[in-house]
N, C-alpha and C positions, 0 to 999 in steps of 0.2 A: 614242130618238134613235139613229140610225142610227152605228155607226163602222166609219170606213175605214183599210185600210193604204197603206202607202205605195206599193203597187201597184193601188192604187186597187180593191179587194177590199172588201165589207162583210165583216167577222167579227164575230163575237160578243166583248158587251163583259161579262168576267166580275169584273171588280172593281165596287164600290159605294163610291159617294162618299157622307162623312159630313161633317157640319160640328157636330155635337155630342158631348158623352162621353158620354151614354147610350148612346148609339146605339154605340159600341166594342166590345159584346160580341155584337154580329153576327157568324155565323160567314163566312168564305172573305176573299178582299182588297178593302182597305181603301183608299178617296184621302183624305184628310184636309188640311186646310188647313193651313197654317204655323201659326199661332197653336194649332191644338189641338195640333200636336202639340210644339209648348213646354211647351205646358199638361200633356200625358198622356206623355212620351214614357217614364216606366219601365211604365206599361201599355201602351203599344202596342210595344215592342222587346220585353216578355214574349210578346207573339201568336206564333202560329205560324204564321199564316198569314201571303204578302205584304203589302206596307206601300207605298201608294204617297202622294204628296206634290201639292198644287194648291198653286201660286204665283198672285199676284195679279202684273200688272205691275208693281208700285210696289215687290214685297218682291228684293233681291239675292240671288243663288246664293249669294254668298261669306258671307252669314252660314253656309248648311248645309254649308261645304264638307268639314266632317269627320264629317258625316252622312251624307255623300250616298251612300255604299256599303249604308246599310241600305231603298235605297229601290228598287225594282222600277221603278218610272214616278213621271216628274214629270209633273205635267198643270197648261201654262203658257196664262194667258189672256189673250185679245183679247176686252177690253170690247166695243170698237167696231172697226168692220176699219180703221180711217185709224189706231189705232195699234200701230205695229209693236217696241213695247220689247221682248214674248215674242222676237222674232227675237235680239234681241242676247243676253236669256236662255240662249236656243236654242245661241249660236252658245256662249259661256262654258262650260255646262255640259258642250258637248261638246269644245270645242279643249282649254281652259285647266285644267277640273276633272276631264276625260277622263269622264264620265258614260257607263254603257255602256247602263242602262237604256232602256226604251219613254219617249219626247219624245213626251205628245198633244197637239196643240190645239184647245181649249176655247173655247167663246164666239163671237164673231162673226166666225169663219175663212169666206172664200170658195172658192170655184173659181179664180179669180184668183189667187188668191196662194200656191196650192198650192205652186209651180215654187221661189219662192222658202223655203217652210219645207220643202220635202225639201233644200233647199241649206244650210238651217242646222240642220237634222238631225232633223227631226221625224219621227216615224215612225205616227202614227194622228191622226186627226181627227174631232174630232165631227161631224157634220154638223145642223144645227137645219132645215132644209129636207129633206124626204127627196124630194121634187121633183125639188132637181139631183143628184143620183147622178149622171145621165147626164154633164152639164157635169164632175161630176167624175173622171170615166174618163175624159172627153177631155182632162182637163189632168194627168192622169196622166204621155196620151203625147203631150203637146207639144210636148217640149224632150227634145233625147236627146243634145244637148252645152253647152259653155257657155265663154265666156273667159274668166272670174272663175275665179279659185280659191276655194273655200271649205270649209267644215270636213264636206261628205262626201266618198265615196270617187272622185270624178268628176276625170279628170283634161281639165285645161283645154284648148280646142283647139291655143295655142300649144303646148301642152306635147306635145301628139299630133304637130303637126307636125318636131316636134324628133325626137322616139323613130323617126320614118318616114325622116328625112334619111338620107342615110348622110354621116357623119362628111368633111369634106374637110379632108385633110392640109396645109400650107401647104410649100412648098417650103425647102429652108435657103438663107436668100441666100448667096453666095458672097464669103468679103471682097475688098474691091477689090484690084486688083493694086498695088497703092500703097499695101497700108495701115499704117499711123504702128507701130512698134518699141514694146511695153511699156516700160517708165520700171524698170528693174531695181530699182528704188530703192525705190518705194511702190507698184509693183504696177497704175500706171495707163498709160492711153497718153499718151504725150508728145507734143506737135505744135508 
């Protein structure tokens, strides 16, 4: 199965996903589900090699949030492409829990929806059709601004047009030629 980056590149995918403890003492890096690695985590933090982490859509970041430094790549799934809970994942691990690791998506990711998970910060994607490769370089360069802000480094086109402005000064009004004597008393104008 082919994977891509977020520049819509195929590279080579050098980790291996595992869903058993057998299977742990494979040498090089490791994806492993949440559940094994509850199950194994003082042998798998003994490894030396990378450690990366597949969430189902149903499991929350916030239970790993004081694990999530020992993890190279989280690899978040879309059972099915209509739903989108990996996005909110997506967006959590990177605003809220500051994740700096590889975000891949896994499972039934489109060409479609590319635009939207580089916007919440995915950065590889499976691809299960090696067909549309091409569809997906095209949506690579779809979209090259946006007027959402979101949790990558894209600043939004309001925001562009602001930084382009040049600043307008407002004039100082001038008080009127009439105007009311301060109240020596409490510091207010009197009328």
């Amino acid at each position: 199965m082919p994977l891509l980056n977020k520049d819509g590149r195929i590279v080579e995918d050098r980790w291996i996903a595992v869903s058993e403890a057998e299977a742990l003492g494979r040498p090089g890096d490791l994806i492993v589900p949440q559940a094994l690695w509850q199950a194994e985590r003082p042998r798998l933090t003994a490894r030396a090699a990378r450690l990366g982490l597949r969430l189902t859509n149903e499991q929350s970041p916030a239970v790993l949030a004081d694990d999530l430094g020992r993890f190279a790549l989280i690899a978040l799934e879309f059972p099915k492409f209509t739903d989108g809970r990996a996005y909110s994942q997506a967006r959590l691990l990177r605003e809220r829990y500051r994740f700096q690791g590889e975000l891949r998506a896994v499972g039934q990711v489109l060409s479609d929806q590319l635009a939207f998970m580089l916007r919440c910060g995915f950065d590889a994607f499976e691809v299960t059709d090696e067909r549309a490769l091409q569809g997906w370089r095209r949506a690579v360069e779809a979209f090259s601004a946006w007027y959402q802000p979101a949790g990558d480094a894209a600043t939004p086109i309001p925001a562009q047009r602001l930084q382009r402005r040049p600043l307008r000064t407002r004039r100082a009004a001038s008080p009127p030629a009439t105007a009311p004597a301060p109240d020596s008393c409490a510091g207010h104008w009197a009328y």
